[in-house]
Structures are given as structure tokens and as C-alpha cells.
C-alpha positions in Angstrom: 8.1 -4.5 20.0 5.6 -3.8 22.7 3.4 -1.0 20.7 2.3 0.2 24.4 5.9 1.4 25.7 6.7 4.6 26.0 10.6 4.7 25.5 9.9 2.8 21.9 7.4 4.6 19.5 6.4 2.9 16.9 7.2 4.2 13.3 6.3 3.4 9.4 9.2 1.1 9.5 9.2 -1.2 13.0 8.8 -4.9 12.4 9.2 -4.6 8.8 9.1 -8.2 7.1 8.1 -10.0 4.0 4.8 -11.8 3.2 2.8 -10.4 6.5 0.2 -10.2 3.5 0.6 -13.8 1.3 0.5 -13.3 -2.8 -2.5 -14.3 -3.2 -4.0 -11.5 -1.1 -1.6 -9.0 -2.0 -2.6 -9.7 -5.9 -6.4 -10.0 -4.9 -6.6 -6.5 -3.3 -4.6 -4.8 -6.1 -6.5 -6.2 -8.7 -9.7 -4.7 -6.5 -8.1 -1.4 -6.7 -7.6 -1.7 -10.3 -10.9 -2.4 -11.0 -12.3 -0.1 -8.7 -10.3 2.8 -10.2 -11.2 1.8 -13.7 -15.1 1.7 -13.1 -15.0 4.8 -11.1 -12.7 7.0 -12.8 -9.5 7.0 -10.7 -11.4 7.1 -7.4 -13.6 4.5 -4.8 -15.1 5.1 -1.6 -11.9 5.6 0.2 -10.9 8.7 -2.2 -9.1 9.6 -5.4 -6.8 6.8 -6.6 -3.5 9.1 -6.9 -3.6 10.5 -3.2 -4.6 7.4 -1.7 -2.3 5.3 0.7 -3.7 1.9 0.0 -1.4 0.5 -2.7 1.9 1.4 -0.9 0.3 -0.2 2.4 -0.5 -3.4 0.1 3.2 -3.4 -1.0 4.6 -2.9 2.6 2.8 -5.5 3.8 3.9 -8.3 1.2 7.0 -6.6 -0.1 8.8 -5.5 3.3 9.3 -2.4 1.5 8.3 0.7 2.5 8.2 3.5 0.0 9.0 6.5 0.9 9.9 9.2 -2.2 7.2 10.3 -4.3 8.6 9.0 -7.4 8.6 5.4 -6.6 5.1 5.8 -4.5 4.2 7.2 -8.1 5.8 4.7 -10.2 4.3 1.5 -8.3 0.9 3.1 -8.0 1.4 3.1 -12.3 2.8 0.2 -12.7 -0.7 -1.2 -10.6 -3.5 1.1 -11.6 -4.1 3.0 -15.4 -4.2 6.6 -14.8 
């Protein structure tokens, strides 16, 4: 999909696919955020650890997956960072 036409707006969900981030990287940046949230009390530079957007990104981008309800945004951001 051409980003720039006008008839076609991109969303959350065009061109979803797997692995656009390989495991390596996808592991490497969580483990970043983990750490970061654990030294700095739930928050980095980029904000508080709960509100923040990077985790589900992370997971799109390897998973193909977008999350979209708060519970399962919730769950995976637990399941990846100690609260």
C-alpha cells in the first residue's frame, strides 16, 4: 500500500505481518524496557511504563498482532515488565 494515496488511509492494522522485527531484536528491546522500568521505578525517558505504547509496538512488529483491548495490552505489558 502506497502510504501517499488518498483513497487508502493507512490504519494500526495495514500490512500487518510477522517478524518485520526478527527475535533477537524483539527480545533485546524488551529486555531494555525491563530493565529500564526496574532501575527507574516503572518509568524511562519516554514516560511511565503502564501508559506507554512501546511494548505493544514491539509485539506488533514481531508478533503480527495488534492488541487492541486493554486487558490483553495490560496482560502482555505484565507478562514483560514487573509492576
Amino acid at each position: 500500500m502506497n502510504i501517499n494515496d488518498e483513497n487508502k488511509k493507512p490504519n494500526c492494522k495495514t500490512g500487518l505481518k510477522k517478524n518485520v522485527i526478527k527475535k533477537d531484536v524483539f527480545e533485546r528491546e524488551i529486555l531494555l524496557c525491563k530493565n529500564l522500568s526496574k532501575e527507574n521505578g516503572g518509568k524511562c525517558n519516554w514516560g511511565i511504563c503502564k501508559k506507554c505504547g512501546v511494548l505493544p509496538l514491539l509485539h506488533k512488529l514481531h508478533k503480527g498482532v495488534l492488541l487492541e483491548k486493554p486487558k490483553e495490552i495490560k496482560e502482555m505489558k505484565n507478562n514483560n515488565l514487573s509492576f
